[in-house]
C-alpha positions in Angstrom: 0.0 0.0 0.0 3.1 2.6 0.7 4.4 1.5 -2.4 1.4 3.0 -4.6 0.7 5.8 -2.5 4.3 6.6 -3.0 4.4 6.0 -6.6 1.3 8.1 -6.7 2.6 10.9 -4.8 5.6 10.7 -7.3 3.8 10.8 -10.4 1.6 13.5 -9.4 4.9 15.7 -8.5 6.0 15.1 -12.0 2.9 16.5 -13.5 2.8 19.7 -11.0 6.2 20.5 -12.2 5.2 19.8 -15.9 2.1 22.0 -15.2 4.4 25.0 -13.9 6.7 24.4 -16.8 4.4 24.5 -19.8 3.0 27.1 -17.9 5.6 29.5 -18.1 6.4 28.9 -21.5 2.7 29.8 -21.9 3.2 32.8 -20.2 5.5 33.8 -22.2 4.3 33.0 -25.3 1.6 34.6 -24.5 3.1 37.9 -23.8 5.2 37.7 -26.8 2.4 37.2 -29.2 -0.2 39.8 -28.0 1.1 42.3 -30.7 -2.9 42.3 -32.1 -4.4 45.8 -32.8 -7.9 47.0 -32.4 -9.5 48.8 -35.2 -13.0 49.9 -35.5 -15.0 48.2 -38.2 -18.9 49.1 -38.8 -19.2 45.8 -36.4 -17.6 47.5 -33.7 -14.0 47.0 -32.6 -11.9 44.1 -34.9 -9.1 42.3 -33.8 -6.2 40.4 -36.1 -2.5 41.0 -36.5 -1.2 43.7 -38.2 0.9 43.5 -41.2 0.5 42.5 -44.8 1.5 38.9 -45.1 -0.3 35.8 -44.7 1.0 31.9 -44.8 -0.5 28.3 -44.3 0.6 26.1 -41.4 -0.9 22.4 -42.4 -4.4 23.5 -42.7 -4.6 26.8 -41.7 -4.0 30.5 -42.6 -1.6 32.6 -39.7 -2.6 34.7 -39.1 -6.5 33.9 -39.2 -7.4 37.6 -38.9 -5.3 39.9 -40.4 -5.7 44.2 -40.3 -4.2 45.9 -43.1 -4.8 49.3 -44.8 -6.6 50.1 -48.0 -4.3 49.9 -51.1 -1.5 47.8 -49.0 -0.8 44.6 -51.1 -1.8 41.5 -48.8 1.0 38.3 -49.6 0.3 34.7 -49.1 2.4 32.3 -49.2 2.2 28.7 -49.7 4.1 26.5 -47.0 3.0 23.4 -48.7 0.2 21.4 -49.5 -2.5 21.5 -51.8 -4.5 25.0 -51.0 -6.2 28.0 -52.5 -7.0 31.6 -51.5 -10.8 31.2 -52.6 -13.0 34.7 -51.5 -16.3 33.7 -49.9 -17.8 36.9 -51.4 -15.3 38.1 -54.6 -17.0 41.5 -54.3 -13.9 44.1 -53.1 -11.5 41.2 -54.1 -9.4 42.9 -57.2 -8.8 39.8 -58.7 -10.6 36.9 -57.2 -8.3 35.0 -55.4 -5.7 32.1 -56.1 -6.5 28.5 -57.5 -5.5 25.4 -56.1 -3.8 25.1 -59.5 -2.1 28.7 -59.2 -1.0 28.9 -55.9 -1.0 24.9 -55.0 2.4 24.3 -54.5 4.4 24.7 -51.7 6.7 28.5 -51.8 3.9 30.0 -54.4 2.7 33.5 -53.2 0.2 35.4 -54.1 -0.7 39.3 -53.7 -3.8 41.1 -53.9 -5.0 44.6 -52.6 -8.4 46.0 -51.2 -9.7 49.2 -52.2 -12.5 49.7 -49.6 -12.6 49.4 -45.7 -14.2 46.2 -45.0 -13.9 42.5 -43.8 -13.0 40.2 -46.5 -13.2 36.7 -45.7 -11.7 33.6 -47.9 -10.9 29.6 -47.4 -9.3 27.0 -48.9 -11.6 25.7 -51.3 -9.8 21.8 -50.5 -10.0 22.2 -46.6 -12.5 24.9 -45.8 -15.6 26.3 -47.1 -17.3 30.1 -46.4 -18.5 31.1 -43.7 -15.4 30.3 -41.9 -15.4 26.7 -41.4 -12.4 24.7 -41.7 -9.3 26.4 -43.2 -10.2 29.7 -43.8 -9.6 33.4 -42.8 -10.2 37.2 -42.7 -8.2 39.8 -44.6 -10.0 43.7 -42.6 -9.0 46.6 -44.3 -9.1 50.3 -42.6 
């Protein structure tokens, strides 16, 4: 009986001090990565990373949400896999987005630019669909 209340007590020591680790790193991480902006949208207040560039990580976009300007030129790029850049509304898009068969393989990027203040959301027409389900994302323009 000592020896699995002892065994117990040791394997529940070991998780503690895994908790605290990962929890630090968390921490961390966590401060490191809270460079997100708030900008006002007709919704109210948005939130996304700033910036202009945009890249897959296995099935998704990072970032997710991103905030750009109007007229700055948005860049994804393709970190591999089969994926596309497909609007869920092609209204404000200035060229429709990329093809599986464009921007497919892994290194392609592709540009476009907004010219109105808006949120414009797209998927991957292989892993996501609109209305942001599965791999998909939200380019919103001030």
């Amino acid at each position: 009986m000592h020896r699995r209340r002892r065994s117990s007590l040791v394997a529940l020591s070991v998780l503690l001090v895994g908790a605290v680790g990962c929890g630090g790193e968390d921490a961390a991480t966590t401060a490191e990565s809270s460079t997100t902006i708030k900008a006002s949208s007709p919704d109210g207040p948005a939130v996304g990373a700033p910036g202009t560039a945009v890249t897959t990580d296995g099935t998704s976009y990072t970032p997710a949400r991103l905030v750009a300007k109007v007229g700055e030129a948005i860049t994804f790029t393709n970190s591999g896999g089969s994926h596309s850049v497909t609007p869920d509304d092609p209204a404000g898009w200035t060229d429709g987005g990329a093809t599986v068969d464009d921007w497919g393989k892994p290194d392609a990027t592709y540009s476009t630019t907004f010219a109105e203040p808006g949120e414009y959301a797209y998927h991957c027409s292989v892993h996501g669909s609109a209305g942001g389900s599965g791999m998909s994302g939200v380019v919103i323009i001030e």
